[in-house]
C-alpha positions in Angstrom: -28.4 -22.4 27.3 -26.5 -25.1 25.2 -23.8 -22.7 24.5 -23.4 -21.7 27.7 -24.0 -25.2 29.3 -20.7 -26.4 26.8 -18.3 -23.2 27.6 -19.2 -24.1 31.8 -18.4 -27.7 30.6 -15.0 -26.8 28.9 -13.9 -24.3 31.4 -14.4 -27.1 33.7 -11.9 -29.5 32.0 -9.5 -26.9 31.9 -9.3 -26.5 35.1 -9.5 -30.2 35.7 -6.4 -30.5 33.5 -4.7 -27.8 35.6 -4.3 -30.1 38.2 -2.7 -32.9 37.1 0.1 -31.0 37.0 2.4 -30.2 40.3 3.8 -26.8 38.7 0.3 -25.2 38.8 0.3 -26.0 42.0 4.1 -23.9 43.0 2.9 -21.5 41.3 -0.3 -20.8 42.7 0.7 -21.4 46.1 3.8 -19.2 45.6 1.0 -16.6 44.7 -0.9 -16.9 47.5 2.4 -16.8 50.0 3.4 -12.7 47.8 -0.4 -11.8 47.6 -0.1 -11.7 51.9 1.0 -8.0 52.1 -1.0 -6.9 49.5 -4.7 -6.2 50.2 -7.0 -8.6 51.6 -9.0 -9.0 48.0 -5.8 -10.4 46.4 -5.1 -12.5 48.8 -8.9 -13.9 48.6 -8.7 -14.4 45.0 -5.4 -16.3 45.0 -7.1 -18.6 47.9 -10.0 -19.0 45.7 -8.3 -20.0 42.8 -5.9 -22.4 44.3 -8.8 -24.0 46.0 -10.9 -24.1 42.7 -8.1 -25.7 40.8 -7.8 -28.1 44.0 -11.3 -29.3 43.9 -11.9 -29.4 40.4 -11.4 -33.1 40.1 -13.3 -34.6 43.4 -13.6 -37.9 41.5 -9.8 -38.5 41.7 -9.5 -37.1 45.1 -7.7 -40.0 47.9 -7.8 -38.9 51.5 -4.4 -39.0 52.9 -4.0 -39.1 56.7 -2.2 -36.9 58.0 -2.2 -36.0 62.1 -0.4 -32.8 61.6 -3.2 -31.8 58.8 -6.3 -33.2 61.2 -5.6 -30.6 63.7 -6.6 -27.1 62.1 -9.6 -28.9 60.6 -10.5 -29.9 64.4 -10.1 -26.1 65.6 -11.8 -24.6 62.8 -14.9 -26.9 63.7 -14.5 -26.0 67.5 -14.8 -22.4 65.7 -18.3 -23.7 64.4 -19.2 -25.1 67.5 -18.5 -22.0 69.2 -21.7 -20.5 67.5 -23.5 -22.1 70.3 -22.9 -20.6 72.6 -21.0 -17.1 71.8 -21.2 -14.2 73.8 -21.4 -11.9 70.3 -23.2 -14.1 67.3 -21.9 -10.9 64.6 -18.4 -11.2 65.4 -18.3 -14.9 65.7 -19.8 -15.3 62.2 -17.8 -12.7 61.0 -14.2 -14.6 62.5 -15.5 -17.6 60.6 -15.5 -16.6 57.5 -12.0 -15.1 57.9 -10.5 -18.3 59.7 -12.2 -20.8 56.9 -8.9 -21.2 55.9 -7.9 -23.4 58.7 -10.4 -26.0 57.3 -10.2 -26.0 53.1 -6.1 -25.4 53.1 -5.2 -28.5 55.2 -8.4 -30.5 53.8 -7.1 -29.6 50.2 -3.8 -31.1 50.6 -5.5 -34.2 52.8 -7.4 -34.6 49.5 -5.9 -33.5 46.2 -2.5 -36.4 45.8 -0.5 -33.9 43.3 0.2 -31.7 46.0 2.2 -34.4 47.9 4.8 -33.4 44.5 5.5 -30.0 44.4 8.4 -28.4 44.5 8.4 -26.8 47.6 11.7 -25.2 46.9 10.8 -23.1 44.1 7.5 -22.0 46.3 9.9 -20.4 48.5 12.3 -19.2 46.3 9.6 -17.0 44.3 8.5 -15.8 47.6 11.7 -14.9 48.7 12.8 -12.7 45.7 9.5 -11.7 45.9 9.6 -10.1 49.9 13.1 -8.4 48.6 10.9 -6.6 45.8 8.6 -5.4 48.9 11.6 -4.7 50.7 12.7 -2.3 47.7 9.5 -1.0 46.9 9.2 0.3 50.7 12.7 1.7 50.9 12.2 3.5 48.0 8.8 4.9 49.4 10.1 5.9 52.3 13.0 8.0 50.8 10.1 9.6 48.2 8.4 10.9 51.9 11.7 11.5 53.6 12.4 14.0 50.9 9.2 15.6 51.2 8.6 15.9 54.5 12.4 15.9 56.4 10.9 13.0 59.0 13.1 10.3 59.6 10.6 8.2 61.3 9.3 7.4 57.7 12.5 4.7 57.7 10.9 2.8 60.8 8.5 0.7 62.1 5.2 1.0 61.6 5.8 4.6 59.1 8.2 2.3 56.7 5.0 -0.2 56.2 1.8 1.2 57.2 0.0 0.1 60.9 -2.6 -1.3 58.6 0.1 -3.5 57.0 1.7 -3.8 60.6 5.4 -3.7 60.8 5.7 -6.9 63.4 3.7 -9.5 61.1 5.8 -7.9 57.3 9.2 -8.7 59.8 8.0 -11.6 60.0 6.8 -12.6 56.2 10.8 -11.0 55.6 12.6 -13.6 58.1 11.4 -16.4 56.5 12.6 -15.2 53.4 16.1 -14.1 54.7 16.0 -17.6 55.9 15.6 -19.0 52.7 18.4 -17.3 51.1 20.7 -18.1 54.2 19.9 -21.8 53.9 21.1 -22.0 50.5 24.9 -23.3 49.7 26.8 -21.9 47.4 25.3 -18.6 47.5 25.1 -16.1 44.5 25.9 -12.7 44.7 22.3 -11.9 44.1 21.3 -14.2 46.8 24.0 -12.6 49.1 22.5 -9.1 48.2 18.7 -10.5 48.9 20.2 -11.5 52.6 21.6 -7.4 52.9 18.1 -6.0 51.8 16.6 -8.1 53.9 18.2 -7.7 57.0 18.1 -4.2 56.9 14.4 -4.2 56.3 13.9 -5.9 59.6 16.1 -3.8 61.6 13.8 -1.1 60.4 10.9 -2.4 61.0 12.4 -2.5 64.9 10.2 -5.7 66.1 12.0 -6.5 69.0 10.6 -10.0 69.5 11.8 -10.6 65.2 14.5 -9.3 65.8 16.0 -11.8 69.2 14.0 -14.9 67.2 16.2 -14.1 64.3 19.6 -13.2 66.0 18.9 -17.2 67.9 18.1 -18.7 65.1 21.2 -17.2 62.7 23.1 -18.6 65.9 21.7 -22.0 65.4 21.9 -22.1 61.8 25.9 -22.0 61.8 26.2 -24.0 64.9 24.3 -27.1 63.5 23.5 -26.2 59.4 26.8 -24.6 57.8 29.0 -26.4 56.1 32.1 -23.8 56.8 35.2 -23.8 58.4 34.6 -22.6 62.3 36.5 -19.7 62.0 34.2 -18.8 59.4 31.4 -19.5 61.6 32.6 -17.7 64.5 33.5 -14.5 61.9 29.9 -14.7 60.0 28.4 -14.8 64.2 30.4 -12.2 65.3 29.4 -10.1 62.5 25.8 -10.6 63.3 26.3 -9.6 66.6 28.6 -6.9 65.8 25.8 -5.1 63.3 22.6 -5.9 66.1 25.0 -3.9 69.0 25.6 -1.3 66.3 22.3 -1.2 65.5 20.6 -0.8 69.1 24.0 2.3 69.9 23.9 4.3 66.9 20.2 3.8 65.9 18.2 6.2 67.7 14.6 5.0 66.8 15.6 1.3 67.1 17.6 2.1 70.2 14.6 3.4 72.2 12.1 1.1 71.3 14.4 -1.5 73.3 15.3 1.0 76.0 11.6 2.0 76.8 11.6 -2.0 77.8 14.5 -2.4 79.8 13.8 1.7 81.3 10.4 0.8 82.6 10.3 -3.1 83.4 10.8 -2.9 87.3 10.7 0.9 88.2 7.4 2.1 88.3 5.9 5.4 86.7 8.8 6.6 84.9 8.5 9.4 82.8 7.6 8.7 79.5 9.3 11.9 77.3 7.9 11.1 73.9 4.0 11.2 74.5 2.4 14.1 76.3 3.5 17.2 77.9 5.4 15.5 80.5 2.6 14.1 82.3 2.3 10.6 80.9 3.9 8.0 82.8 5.3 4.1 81.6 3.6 1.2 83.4 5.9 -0.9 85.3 5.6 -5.5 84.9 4.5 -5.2 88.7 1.7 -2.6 88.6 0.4 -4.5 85.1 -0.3 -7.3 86.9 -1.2 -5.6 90.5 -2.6 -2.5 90.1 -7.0 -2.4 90.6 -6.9 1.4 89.4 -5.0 2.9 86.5 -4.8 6.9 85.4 -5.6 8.2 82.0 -2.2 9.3 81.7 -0.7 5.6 82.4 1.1 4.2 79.5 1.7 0.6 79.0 5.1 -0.3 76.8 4.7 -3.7 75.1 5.7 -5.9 77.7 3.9 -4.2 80.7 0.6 -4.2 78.1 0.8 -8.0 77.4 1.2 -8.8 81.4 -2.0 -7.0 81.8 -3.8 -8.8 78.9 -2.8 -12.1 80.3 -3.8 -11.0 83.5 -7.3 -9.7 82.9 -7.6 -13.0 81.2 -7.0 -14.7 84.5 -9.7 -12.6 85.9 -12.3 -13.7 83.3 -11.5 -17.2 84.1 -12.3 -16.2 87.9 -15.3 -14.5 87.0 -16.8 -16.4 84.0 -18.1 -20.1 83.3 -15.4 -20.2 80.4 -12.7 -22.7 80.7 -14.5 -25.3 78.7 -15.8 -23.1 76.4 -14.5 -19.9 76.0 -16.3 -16.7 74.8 -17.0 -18.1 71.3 -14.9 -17.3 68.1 -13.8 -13.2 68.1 -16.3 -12.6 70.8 -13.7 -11.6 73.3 -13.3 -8.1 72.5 -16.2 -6.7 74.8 -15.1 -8.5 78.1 -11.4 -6.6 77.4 -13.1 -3.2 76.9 -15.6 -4.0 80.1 -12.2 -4.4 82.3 -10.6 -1.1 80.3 -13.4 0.9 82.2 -13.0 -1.2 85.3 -9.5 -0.9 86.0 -9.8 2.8 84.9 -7.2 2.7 81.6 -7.4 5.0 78.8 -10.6 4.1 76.4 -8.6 3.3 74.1 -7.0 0.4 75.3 -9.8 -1.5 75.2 -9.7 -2.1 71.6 -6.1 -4.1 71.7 -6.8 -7.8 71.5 -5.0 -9.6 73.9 -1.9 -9.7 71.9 -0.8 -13.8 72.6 -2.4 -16.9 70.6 -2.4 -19.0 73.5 -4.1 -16.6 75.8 -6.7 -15.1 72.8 -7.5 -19.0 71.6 -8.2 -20.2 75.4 -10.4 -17.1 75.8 -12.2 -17.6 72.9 -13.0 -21.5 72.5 -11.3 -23.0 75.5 -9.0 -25.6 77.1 -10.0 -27.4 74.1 -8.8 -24.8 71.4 -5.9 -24.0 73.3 -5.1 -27.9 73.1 -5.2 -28.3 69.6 -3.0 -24.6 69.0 -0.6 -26.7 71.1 -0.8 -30.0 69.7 -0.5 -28.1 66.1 2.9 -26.6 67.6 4.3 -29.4 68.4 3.6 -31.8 65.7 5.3 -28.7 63.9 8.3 -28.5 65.4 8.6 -32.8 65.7 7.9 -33.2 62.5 10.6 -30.2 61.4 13.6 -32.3 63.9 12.7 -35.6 62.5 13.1 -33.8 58.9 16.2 -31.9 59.6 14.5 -28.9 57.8 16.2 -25.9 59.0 13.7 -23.6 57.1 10.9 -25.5 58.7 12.3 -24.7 62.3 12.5 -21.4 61.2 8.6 -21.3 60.8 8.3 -23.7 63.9 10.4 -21.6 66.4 9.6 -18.5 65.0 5.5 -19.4 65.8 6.1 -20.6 69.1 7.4 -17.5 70.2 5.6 -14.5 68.6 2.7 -16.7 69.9 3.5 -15.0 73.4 3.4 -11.8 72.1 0.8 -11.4 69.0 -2.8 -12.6 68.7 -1.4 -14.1 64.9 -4.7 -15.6 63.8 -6.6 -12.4 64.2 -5.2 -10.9 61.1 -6.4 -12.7 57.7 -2.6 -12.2 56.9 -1.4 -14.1 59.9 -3.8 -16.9 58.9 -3.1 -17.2 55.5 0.8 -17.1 56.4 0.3 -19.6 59.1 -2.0 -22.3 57.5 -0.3 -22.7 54.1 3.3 -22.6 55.5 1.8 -24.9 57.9 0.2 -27.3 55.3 2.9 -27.2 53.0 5.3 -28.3 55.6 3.5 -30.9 57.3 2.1 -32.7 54.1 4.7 -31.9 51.7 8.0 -34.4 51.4 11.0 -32.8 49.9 12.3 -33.5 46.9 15.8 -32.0 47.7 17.2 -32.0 51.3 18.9 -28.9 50.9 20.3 -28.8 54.0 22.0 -31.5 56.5 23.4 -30.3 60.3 27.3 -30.6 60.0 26.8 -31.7 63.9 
């Protein structure tokens, strides 16, 4: 017992010792940030040991306060609360042990002062070479299949990553690391070859919602951030916009995921010629939102399908005592799948979450959960103005709007992306201001 009382004892103080040094902490953050599209078990063990190494030395800990930091500790304990009175105990216990994260990331960096001196630069740099390795690696698995089986869907969407993986929330881990490389001067040639890869790997992973955030915010960046010449602005934007309409002409499969948008927003019941036999029809906006009966062969596009969710949302507020409340954490998914069967859509509809974070956190722990999402948001994007961070308004804007369109915190990727980008962000000052607006 001795001997194993001294090695708990000395792997204790190594850890400890880990600590007082920032670098552990870059790297074991940058870790956590490139275990996201990997399994969930990596991902877990990286948390674990960056909050082990965190909380090895609570006798030196000093609470720092920190508004933007407060917030995802208050939601996660209106998660707790939620217990009390949520409509499916499993699944709320279940959500709570995926969404702990919102309480030991921020309370770690409230609590441990070494983080307040990392290099948050070199976090993101490692990432960033790191999502170009992904990029690769999927590229090159794609073109193993492609040769094996002829299919040129293989190259998009959802086939280039897996659906498990999900090709909106990988466009979205690749952005922010396009981003990076875009926001550094004096670009390398390797760095200039990262920001080719990269691209290209979001065009084929055809989010439409990445895709606009990222053509605005490439606008922004050499309106306000370069430091070039304007006609080399004006060349570097027309470019851009030159290789998106090229893109949407010349590229069937990216082509039609827009068209099937635009074909079926305001006409209703068009034909839909990819699924069926010819007997499946698209879902117009105005019979998402209007229609009392559906038919099994009614499809929604993406749009049409998030007017619904919203909407059937509206009619649980009608219908239920909720607004204060909610259904309790992850407890939502019955009530969708109850007004499935009575507004006669295809069964399986009913197992789509409601695809927005405003309208999924209001659902599920109330006006005040959706108060703090908000308040989160906006001490975000303040806090990335007042800094002049272009990569931080990246993440910022970049939230804000795929809020409207993906249930984020759902997936333990989208929390772990969200709360430690989050965290380093709002708690971290810069050591280097890479970037200043020319404007």
């Amino acid at each position: 017992m001795a001997n194993i009382y001294n090695y708990l004892k000395s792997a204790s103080l190594k850890i400890s010792n880990l600590s007082k040094h920032p670098q552990v902490f870059v790297y074991l953050l940058a870790i956590i940030l490139l275990s996201i599209p990997l399994k969930y078990i990596f991902g877990s063990i990286a948390c674990i040991l960056f909050l082990g190494v965190c909380f090895s030395t609570l006798h030196k800990i000093k609470f720092n306060f920190n508004k933007a930091l407060i917030l995802p500790i208050f939601l996660y304990l209106l998660m707790v609360l939620s217990l009390i009175w949520t409509r499916d105990q499993q699944a709320t216990v279940s959500g709570l042990q995926k969404e702990v994260l919102f309480f030991l990331i921020p309370l770690a960096f409230l609590l441990v002062p070494n983080l307040a001196k990392i290099d948050t630069q070199k976090i993101f740099r490692y990432y960033s070479f790191g999502m170009v390795l992904y990029a690769l690696f999927y590229f090159g698995n794609a073109i193993v299949r492609f040769i094996q089986t002829g299919n040129k869907a293989v190259f998009f969407y959802h086939e280039l990553v897996t659906l498990d993986l999900n090709a909106i929330y990988v466009a979205v881990f690749a952005s922010f690391a396009m981003f990076y490389f875009i926001s550094r001067k004096g670009k390398t040639l390797l760095e200039q070859i990262s920001i080719f890869i990269l691209a290209v790997f979001i065009f084929l992973l055809s989010s439409k919602s990445i895709i606009f955030i990222d053509f605005l915010l490439i606008i922004y960046f050499y309106i306000y951030f370069a430091e070039t010449q304007n006609s080399v602005k004006l060349l570097t934007i027309a470019s851009v916009t030159a290789f998106l309409v090229f893109s949407l002409v010349f590229v069937k499969e990216i082509r039609e995921r827009f068209l099937i948008e635009y074909e079926t927003a305001f006409v209703d019941n068009t034909l839909n010629e990819d699924i069926g036999n010819g007997n499946v029809y698209n879902v117009s906006l105005n019979q998402a939102w209007n229609n009392e009966k559906f038919e099994q062969n009614h499809f929604f596009p993406g749009t049409a399908m998030r007017i619904y969710q919203t909407r059937i949302f509206g009619e649980m507020l009608q219908e239920q005592n909720i607004f204060f409340t909610g259904l309790g954490l992850e407890a939502s998914q019955e009530n969708i799948r109850k007004k499935t069967e009575e507004h006669n859509l295809y069964p399986g509809y009913g197992d789509f979450n409601f695809h927005n974070q405003y309208v999924q956190t209001f659902a599920e722990l109330g006006i005040f959960g959706f108060l703090i999402l908000v308040a989160m948001l906006v001490f975000n994007i303040k806090n990335a103005i007042a800094d002049k961070n272009f990569l931080h308004i990246v993440f910022s804007l970049t939230m804000i709007i795929l809020f409207l369109t993906e249930s984020f915190f759902c997936r333990q990727r989208g929390i772990v992306f969200f709360v430690v980008l989050y965290s380093i962000f709002n708690a971290v000052r810069m050591q280097k201001k890479v970037l200043k607006p020319s404007l």
